[in-house]
TORVEXBA-665558 format. One record per residue (C-alpha): residue number from 1; residue in one letter; x, z, y. Coordinates in nm, 3 decimals, always signed. Layout:
residues N
  pos  code        u        w        v
  NUM     A        X        Z        Y
...
END
This chain:
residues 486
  pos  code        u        w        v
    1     X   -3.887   -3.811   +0.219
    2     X   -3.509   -3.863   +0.163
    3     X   -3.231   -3.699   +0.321
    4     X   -2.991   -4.018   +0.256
    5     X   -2.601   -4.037   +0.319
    6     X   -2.514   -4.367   +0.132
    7     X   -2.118   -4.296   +0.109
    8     X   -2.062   -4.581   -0.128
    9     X   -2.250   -4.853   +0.064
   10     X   -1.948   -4.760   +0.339
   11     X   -1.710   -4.909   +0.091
   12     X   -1.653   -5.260   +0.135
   13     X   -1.891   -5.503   +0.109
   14     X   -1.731   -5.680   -0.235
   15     X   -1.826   -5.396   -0.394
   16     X   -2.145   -5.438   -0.434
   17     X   -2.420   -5.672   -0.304
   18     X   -2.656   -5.580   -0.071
   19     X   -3.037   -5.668   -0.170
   20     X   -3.352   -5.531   -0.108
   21     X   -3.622   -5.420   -0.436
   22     X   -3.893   -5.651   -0.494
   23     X   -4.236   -5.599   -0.377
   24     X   -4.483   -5.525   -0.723
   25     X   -4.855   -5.568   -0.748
   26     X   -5.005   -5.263   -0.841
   27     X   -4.808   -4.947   -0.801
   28     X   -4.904   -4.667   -0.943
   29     X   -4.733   -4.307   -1.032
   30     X   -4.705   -4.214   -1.415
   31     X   -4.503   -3.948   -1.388
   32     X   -4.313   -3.755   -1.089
   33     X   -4.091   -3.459   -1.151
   34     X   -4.152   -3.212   -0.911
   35     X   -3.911   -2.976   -0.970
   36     X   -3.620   -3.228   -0.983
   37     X   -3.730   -3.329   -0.600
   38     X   -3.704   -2.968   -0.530
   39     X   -3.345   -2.958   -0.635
   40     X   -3.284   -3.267   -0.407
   41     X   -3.433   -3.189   -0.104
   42     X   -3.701   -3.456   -0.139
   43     X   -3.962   -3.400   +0.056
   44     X   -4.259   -3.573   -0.119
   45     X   -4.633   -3.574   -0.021
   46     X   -4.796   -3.530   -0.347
   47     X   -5.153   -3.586   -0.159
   48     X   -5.099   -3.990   -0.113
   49     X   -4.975   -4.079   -0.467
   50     X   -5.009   -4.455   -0.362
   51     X   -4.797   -4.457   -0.084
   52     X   -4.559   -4.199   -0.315
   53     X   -4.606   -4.504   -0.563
   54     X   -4.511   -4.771   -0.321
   55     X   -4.191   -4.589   -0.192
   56     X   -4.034   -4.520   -0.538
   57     X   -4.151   -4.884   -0.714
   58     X   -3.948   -5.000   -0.400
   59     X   -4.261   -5.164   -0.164
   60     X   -4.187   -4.975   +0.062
   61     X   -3.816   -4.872   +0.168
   62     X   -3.753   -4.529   +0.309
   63     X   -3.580   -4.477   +0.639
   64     X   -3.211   -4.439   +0.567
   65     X   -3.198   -4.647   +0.292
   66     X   -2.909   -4.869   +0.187
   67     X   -3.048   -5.040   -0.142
   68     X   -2.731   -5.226   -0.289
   69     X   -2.673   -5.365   -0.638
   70     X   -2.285   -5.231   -0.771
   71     X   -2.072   -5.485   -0.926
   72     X   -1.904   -5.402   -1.259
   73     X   -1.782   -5.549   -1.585
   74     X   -1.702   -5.414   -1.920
   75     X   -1.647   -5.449   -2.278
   76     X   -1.999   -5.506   -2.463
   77     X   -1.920   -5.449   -2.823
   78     X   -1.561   -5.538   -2.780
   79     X   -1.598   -5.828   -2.592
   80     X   -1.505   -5.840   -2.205
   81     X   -1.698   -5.995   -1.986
   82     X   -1.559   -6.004   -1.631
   83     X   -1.879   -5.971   -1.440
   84     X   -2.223   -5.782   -1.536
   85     X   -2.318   -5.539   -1.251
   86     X   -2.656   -5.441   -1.157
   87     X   -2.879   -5.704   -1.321
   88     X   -3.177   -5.535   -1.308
   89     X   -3.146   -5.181   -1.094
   90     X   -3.077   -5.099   -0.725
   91     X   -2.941   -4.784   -0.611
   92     X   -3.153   -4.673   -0.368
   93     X   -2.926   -4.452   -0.161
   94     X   -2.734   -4.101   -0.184
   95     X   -2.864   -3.763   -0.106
   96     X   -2.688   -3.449   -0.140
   97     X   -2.903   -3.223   -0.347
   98     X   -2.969   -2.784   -0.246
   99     X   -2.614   -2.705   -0.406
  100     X   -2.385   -2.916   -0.206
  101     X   -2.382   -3.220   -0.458
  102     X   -2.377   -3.580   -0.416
  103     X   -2.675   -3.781   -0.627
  104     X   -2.758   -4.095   -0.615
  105     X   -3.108   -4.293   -0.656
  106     X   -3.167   -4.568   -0.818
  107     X   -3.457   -4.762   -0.905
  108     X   -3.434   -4.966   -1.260
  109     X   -3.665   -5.243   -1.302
  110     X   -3.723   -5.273   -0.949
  111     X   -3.680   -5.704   -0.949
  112     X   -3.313   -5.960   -0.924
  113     X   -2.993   -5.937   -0.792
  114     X   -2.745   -6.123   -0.752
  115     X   -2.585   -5.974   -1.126
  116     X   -2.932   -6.073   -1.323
  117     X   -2.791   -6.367   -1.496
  118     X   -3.130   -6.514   -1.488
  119     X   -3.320   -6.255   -1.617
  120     X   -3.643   -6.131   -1.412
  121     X   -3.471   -5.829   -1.275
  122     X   -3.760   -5.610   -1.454
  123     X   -3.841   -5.313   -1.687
  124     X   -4.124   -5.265   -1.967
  125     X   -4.301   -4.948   -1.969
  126     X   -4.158   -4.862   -2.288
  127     X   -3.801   -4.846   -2.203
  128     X   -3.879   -4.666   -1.907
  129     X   -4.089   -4.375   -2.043
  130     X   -3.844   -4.364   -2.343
  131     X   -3.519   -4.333   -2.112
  132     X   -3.760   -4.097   -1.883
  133     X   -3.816   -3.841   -2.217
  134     X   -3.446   -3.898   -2.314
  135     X   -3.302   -3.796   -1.975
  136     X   -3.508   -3.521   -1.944
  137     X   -3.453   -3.395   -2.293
  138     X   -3.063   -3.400   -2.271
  139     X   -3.065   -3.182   -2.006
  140     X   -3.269   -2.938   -2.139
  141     X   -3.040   -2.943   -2.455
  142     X   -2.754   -2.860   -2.209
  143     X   -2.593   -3.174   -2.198
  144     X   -2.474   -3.374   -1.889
  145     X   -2.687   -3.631   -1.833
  146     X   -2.832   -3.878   -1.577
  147     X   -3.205   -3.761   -1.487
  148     X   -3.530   -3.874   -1.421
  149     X   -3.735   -3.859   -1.081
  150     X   -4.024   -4.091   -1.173
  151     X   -4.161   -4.335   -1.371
  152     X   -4.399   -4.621   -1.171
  153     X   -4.653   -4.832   -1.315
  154     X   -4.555   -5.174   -1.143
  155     X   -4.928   -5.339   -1.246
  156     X   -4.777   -5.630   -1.364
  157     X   -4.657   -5.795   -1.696
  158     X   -4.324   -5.865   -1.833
  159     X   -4.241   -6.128   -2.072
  160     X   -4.034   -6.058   -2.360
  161     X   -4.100   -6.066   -2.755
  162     X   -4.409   -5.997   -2.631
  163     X   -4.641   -5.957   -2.323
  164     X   -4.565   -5.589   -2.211
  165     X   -4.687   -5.342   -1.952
  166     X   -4.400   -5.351   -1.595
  167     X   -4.291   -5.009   -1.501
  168     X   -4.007   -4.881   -1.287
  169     X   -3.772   -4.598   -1.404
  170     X   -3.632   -4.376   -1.103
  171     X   -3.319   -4.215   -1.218
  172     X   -3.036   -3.957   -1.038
  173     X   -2.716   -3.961   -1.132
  174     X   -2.412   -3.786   -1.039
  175     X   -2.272   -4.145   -0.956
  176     X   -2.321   -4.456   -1.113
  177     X   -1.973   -4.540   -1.082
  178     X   -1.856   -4.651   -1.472
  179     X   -1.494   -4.758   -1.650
  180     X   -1.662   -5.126   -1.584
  181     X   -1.649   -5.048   -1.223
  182     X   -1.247   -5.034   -1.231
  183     X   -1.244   -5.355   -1.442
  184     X   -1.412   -5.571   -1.205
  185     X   -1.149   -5.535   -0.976
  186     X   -0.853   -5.511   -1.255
  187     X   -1.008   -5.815   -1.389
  188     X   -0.936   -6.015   -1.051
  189     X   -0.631   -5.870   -0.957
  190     X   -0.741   -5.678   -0.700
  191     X   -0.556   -5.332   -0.703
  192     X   -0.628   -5.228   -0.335
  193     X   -0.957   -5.241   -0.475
  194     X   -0.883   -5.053   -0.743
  195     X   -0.706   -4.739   -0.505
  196     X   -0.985   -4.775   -0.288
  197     X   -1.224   -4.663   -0.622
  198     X   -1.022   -4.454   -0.733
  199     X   -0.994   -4.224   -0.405
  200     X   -1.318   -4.260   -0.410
  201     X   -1.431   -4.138   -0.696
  202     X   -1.116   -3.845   -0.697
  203     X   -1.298   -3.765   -0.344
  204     X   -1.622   -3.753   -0.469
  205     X   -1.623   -3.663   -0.843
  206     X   -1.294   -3.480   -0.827
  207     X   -1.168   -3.317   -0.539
  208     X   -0.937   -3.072   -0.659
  209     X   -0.721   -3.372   -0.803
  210     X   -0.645   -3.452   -0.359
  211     X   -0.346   -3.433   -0.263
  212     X   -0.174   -3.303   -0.627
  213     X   +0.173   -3.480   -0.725
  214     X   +0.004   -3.793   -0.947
  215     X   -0.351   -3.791   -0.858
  216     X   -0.432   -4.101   -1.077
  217     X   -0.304   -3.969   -1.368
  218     X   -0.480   -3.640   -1.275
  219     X   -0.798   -3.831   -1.275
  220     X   -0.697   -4.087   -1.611
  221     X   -0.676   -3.716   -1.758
  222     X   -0.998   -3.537   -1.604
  223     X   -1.224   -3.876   -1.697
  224     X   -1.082   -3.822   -2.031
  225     X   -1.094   -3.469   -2.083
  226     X   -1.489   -3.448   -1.947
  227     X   -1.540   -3.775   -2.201
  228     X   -1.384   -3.544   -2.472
  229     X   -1.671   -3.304   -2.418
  230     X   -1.966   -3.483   -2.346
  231     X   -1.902   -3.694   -2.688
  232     X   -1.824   -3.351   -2.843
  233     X   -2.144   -3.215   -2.720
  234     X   -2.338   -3.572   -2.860
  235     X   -2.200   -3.465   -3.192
  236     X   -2.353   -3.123   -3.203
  237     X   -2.717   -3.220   -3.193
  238     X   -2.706   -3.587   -3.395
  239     X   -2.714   -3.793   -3.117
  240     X   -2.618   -4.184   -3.173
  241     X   -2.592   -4.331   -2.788
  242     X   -2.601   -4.700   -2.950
  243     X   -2.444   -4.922   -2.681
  244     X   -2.113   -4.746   -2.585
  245     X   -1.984   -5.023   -2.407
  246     X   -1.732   -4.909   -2.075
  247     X   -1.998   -5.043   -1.861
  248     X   -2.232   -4.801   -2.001
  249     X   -1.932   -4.512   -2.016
  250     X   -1.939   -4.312   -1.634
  251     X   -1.644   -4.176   -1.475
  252     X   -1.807   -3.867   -1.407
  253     X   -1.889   -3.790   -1.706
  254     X   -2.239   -3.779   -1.759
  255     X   -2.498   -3.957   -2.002
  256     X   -2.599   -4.280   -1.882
  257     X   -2.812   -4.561   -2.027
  258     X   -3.065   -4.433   -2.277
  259     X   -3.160   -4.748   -2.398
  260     X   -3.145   -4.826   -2.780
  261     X   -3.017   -4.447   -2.796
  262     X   -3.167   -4.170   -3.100
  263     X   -3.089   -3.844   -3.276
  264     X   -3.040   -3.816   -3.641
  265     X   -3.302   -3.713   -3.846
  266     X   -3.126   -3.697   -4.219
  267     X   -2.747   -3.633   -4.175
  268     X   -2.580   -3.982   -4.211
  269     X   -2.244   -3.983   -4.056
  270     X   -2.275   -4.397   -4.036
  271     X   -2.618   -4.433   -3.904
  272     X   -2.655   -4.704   -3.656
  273     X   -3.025   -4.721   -3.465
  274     X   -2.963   -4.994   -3.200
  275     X   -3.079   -5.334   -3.341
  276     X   -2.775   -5.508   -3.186
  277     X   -2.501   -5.320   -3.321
  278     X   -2.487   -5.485   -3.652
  279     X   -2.175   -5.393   -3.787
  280     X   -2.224   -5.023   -3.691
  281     X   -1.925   -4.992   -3.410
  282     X   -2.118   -4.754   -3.233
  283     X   -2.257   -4.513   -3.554
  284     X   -2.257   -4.127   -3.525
  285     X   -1.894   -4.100   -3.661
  286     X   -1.738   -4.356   -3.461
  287     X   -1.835   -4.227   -3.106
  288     X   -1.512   -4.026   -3.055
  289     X   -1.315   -4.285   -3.181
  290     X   -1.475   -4.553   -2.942
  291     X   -1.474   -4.311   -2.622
  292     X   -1.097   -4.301   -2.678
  293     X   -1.107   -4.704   -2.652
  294     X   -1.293   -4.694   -2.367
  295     X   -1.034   -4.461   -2.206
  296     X   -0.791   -4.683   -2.276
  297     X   -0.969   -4.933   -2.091
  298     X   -0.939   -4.724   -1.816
  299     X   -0.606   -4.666   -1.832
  300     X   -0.532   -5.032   -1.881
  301     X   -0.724   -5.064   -1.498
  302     X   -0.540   -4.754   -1.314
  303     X   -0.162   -4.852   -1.453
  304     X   -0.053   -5.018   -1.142
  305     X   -0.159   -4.681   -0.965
  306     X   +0.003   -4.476   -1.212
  307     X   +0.396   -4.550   -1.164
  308     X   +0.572   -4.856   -1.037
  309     X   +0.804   -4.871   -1.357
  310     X   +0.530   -4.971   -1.542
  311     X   +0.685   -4.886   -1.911
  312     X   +0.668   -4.503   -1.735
  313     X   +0.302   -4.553   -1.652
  314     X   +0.203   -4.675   -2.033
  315     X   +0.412   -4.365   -2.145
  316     X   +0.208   -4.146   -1.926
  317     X   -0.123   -4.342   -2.018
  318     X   -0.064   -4.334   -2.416
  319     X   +0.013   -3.961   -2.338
  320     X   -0.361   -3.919   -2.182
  321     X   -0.557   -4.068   -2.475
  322     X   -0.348   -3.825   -2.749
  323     X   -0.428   -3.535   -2.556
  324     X   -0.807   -3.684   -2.538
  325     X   -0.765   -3.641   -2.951
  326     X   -0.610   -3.309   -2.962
  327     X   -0.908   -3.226   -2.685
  328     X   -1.171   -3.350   -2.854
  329     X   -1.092   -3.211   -3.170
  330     X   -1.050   -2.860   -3.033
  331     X   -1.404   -2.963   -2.847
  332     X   -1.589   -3.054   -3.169
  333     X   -1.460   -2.774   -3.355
  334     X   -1.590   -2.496   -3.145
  335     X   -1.905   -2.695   -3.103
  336     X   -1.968   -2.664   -3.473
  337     X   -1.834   -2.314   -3.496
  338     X   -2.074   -2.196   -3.287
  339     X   -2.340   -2.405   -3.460
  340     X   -2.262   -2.170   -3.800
  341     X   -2.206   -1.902   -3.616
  342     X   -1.817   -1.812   -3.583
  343     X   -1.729   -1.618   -3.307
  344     X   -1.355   -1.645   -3.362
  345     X   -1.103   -1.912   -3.481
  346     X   -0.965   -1.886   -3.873
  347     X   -0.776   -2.157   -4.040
  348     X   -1.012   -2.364   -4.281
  349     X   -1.314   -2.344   -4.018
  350     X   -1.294   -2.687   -4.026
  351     X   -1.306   -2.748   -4.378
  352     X   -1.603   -2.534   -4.385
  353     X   -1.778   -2.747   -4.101
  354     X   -1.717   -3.070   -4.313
  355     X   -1.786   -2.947   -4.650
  356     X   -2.155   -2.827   -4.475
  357     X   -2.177   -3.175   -4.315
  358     X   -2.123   -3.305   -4.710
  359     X   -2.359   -3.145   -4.849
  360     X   -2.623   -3.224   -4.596
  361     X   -2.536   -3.576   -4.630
  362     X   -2.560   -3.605   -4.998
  363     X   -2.864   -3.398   -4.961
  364     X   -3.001   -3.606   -4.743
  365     X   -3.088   -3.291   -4.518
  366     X   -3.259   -3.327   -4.181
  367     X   -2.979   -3.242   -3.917
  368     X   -3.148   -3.060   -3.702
  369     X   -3.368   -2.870   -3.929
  370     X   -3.077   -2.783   -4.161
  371     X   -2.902   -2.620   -3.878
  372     X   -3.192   -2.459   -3.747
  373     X   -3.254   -2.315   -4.059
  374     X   -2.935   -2.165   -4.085
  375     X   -3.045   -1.930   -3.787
  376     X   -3.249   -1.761   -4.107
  377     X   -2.996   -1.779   -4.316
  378     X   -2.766   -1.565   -4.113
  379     X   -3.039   -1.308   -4.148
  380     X   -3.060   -1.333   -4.535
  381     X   -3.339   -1.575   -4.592
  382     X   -3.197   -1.895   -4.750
  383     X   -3.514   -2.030   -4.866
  384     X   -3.620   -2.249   -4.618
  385     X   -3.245   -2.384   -4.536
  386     X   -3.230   -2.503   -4.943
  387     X   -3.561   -2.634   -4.899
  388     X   -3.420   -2.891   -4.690
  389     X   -3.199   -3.096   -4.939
  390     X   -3.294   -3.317   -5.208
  391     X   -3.048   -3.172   -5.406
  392     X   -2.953   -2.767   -5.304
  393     X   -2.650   -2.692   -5.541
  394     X   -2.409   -2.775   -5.305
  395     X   -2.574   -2.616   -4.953
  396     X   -2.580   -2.299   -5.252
  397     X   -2.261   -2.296   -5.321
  398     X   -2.141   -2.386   -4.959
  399     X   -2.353   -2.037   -4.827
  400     X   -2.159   -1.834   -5.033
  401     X   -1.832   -1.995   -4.917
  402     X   -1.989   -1.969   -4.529
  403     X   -2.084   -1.570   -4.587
  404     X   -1.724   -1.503   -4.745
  405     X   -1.594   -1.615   -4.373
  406     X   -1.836   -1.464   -4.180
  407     X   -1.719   -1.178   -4.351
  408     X   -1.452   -1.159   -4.197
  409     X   -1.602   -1.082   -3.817
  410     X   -1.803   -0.746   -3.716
  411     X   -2.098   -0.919   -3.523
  412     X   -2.442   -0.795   -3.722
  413     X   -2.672   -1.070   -3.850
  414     X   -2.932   -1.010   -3.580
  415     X   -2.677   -1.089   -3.285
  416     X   -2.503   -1.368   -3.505
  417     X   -2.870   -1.504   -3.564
  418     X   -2.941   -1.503   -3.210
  419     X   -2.644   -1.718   -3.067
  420     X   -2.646   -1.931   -3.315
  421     X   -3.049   -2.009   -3.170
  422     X   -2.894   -2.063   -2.843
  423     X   -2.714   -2.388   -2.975
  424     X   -2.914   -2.527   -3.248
  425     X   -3.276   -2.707   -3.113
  426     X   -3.586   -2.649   -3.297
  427     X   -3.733   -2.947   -3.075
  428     X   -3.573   -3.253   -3.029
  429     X   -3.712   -3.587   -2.925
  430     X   -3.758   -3.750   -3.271
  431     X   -3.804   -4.139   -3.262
  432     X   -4.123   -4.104   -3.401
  433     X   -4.279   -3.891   -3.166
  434     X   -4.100   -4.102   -2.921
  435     X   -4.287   -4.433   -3.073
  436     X   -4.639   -4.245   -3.075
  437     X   -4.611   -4.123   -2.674
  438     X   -4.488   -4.470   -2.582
  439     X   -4.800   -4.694   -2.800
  440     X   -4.996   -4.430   -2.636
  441     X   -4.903   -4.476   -2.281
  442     X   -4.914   -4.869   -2.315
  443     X   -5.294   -4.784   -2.411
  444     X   -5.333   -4.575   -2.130
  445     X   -5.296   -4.226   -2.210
  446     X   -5.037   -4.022   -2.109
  447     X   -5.120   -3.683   -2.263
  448     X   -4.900   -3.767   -2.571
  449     X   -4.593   -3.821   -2.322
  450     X   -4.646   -3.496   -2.164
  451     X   -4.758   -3.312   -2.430
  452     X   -4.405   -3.404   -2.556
  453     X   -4.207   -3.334   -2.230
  454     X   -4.341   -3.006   -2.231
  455     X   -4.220   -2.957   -2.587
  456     X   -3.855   -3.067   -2.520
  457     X   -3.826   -2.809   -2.188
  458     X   -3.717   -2.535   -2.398
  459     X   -3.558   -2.674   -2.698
  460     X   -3.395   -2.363   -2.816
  461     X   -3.735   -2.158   -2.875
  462     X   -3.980   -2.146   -3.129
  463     X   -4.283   -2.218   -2.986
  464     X   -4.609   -2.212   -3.184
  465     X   -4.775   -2.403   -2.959
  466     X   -4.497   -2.722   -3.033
  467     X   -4.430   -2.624   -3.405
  468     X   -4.555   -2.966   -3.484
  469     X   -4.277   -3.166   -3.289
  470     X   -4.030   -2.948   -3.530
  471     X   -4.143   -3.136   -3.803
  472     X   -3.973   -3.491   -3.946
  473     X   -4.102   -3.812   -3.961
  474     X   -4.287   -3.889   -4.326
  475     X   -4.136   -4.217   -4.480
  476     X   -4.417   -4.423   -4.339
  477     X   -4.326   -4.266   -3.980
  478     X   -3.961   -4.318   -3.938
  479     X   -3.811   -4.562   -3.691
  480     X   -3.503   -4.717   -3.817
  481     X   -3.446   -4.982   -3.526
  482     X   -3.395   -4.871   -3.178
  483     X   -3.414   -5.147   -2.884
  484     X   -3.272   -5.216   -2.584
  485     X   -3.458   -5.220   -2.294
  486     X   -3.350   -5.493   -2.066
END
């Protein structure tokens, strides 16, 4: 079924421990994305769902396996804690996917390792399918992102609040090497360790850094840079990750850890979902801010790498997370350009972005609906775009600012229209809709879950057929508290 070449299992053995799933009751196959196993080779016999149900819960290992739990630490709200690590997921094994690429797969939920810290080692179904729609969803949105194989029914409980269905999430992800990775090994000391991951991840994530003048620094700067635009990219579409610790932060750049994650529904630059993030460290507005930290982090880990005088190394270092600013800045502003509809750069574009962002906020305008509806706007029909905010004066006055630039660039309104539907969703996956697959599926039926994971495949079209997931949540519907899911 697998094609495996385990490359970090070859590393040695204190980085990671070596331990084998645990057996589950009752297997059985929610969901399997087919088209995903194309893409990695994966040969799977659709015909036999139990035994396809037994090999990814983790009964049964496939040949050429090497199941290992990674070691890591990290920063959890600010707060280091020297070891965390795999607590409750086992990668599986590597494959290398139809375009040359490395993936890994891991199961989540799949029973304890040696990083558990007592906990049962095990996933509720609700977690899963929720991180299964949000990986799925992000990269149909275009955004790098870890992705989802399977979700397995384990036929068993799990004990937490409350008595809850056991499932196990299957994910693939470019790596699941994170900033937490680097300071488990800075934490003890250990910088051959530290070279050792760091080759290893130029080698594998990187390899066009090999062999350059200061590869470390090259690689400080590429984790950085990519960081810059994946938090860039969050920005464009509302989305609030909710635990941004480094353990949760990947050096290659993708999406990881969709746990007490959700998108904005009414603009609110300080919303905070995740019930554990009480003082709001990781709200909409203080992502960029907190990647930057996290990069620093980093750097903190690769500065014996960097330069032996090590006041040359901090220089270099503290010259990495300024140009992850300036980056990120240019980043977000041609995100939001092309979210309005710019084509070219004019001083004040910013302003213009922010003063929209104001009025939507004090409007209390959907975020994704208000962009959306600018698609019509750019075509001359403002009603529905007004519609959208409690108060329209200032999204009234801001259009005729926004048409005064446009103004200013020869594209018609047809073609301006068009792009600017290529980067603003009319489907997203709302909390709400989220919340009614999930108490669905714990009852049984799955046709709310796929009726909304065929929704989110094409984000960017209007669909009659999915007009419904377009709309937001009444006041009675909206989830305001977003959980983790260990």
């Amino acid at each position: 079924m697998f094609q495996f070449d385990n490359s970090y299992a070859r590393l040695p053995d204190r980085f990671y421990a070596s331990v084998y799933p645990e057996p589950v009751e009752g297997p059985v196959l929610l969901k399997f994305n087919e088209a995903l196993a194309a893409e990695l080779k994966i040969e799977a016999d659709l015909t036999d769902p139990k035994r396809l149900a037994a090999m990814l819960a983790g009964n049964v290992v496939p040949q050429g396996a090497a199941p290992i739990a990674m070691a890591y630490a990290g920063h959890q709200f600010g707060s280091f804690v020297p070891q965390l690590g795999d607590g409750r997921a086992i990668l599986l094994g590597e494959v290398v996917d139809a375009s040359g690429r490395r993936r890994d797969i891991q199961l989540k939920g799949s029973g304890p390792t040696p990083f558990s810290r007592r906990g049962d080692g095990r996933a509720a179904l609700g977690p899963v399918l929720r991180e299964y729609i949000f990986s799925e969803a992000m990269h149909a949105l275009g955004i790098r992102a870890t992705r989802a194989l399977a979700a397995v029914a384990t036929g068993e409980p799990v004990y937490r609040e409350r008595v809850e269905p056991g499932a196990i999430f299957v994910r693939v992800a470019a790596s699941h090497v994170r900033i937490g990775t680097f300071q488990f090994f800075a934490a003890r000391g250990d910088n051959e360790a530290i070279r050792l991951l760091a080759d290893y991840v130029i080698g594998r994530h990187y390899p066009e850094l090999e062999g350059t003048e200061k590869p470390y620094l090259a690689l400080l700067r590429a984790v950085a840079l990519a960081q810059a635009d994946l938090v860039a990219r969050w920005l464009g579409i509302g989305f609030v990750h909710g635990v941004m610790n480094t353990d949760n932060m990947t050096i290659s750049g993708e999406t990881i850890d969709f746990g007490p994650c959700a998108l904005l529904d009414e603009y609110d630059p300080m919303k905070v979902f995740s019930s554990i993030d009480h003082m709001g460290r990781y709200a909409y507005r203080n992502q960029p801010g907190i990647a930057q930290w996290n990069i620093a982090r980093l750097a903190e880990c690769l500065l014996p790498l960097l330069d032996e005088d090590q006041d040359k190394a901090v220089d270099e270092a503290n010259a990495v997370l300024k140009e992850f600013g300036e980056h990120f800045q240019a980043r977000w502003l041609e995100v939001f350009r092309a979210k309005i509809g710019l084509f070219r750069q004019e001083e004040g574009d910013g302003d213009l972005v922010q003063a929209l962002l104001g009025a939507m906020h004090e409007g209390q305008a959907d975020f994704t609906l208000a962009f959306r509806r600018l698609c019509d706007a750019a075509e001359g029909s403002d009603e529905a775009f007004l519609s959208g905010f409690s108060e329209p004066e200032k999204a009234r006055e801001w259009l005729a600012t926004w048409r005064e630039r446009l103004a200013k660039e020869p594209q018609s309104d047809e073609v301006r229209a068009a792009a600017m539907r290529t980067v603003n969703p009319a489907v997203i996956p709302r909390n709400h809709r989220i919340e009614e697959a999930i108490v669905a599926a714990t009852a049984g039926d799955m046709q709310p879950f796929e009726r909304l994971l065929a929704a989110l495949e094409r984000p960017y079209e209007d669909i009659a057929e999915f007009a419904d997931f377009t709309v937001p949540p009444k006041p009675e519907e909206r989830v305001m508290k977003t959980f983790c899911g260990t």
